[in-house]
Steps between C-alpha positions, in 0.01 A plus 500: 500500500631301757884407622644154444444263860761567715678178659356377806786336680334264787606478876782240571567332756850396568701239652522638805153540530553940425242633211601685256315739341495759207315841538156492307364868309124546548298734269487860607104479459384202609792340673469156306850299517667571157840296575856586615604801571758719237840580573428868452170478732678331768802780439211774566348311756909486730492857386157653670391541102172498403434105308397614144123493383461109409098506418611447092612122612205429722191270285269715664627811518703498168226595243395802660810593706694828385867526354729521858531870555877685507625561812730820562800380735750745599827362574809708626835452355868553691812400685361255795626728749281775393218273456516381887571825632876417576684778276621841574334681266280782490059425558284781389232554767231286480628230281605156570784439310848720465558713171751215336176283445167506234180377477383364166120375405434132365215314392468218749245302296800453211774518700750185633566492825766220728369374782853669677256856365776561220284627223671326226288678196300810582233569241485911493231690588268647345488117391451475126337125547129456376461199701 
């Protein structure tokens, strides 16, 4: 089963004579064009994520592609100054953040993400999703 068509916004050219352009998705296994660009891939893309397995939307790839995989992304949680290195407390040896922080496991695959890197819903993991 394929994915509804994505839109396929065109190049414009302006006024001035400037182009403006919207960021096109390609298939993960063939790399046809499949049309704009998400919100959520472009957040991943700002964010040096990994773009999410797209070969269900592809005509080609669709029928035989597999369901997108779950991703494991570990994200740390904590005051900013402990997060940048900029507090005063205490860093057991060998680790990279101080003791007032944690690091918690998400699935990436069903998980939202801003393009500022604010995760704004964080899917648990183990993820419980089937697809």
């Amino acid at each position: 089963m394929t994915m509804p068509a994505r839109t396929h916004t065109p190049d414009r050219t302006n006024p001035d004579g400037t182009t403006t352009i919207k960021m096109q998705r390609a298939c993960n296994g063939c790399g046809t064009q499949l049309g704009d660009v998400t919100d959520q891939e472009m957040a991943r893309g700002i964010n040096g994520l990994p773009l999410p397995d797209v070969r269900k939307e592809c005509p080609t790839c669709g029928p035989t592609a597999p369901e997108p995989r779950c991703l494991p992304m570990t994200t740390v949680n904590g005051d900013k100054a402990c997060l940048d290195g900029q507090c005063d407390h205490s860093v057991e040896p060998g680790a990279d953040y101080c003791t007032n922080t944690d690091k918690h496991t998400a699935c990436l695959t069903h998980s939202t993400i801003h393009s500022s890197g604010a995760i704004t819903h964080a899917e648990p993991w183990p993820c419980q999703h089937t697809t």
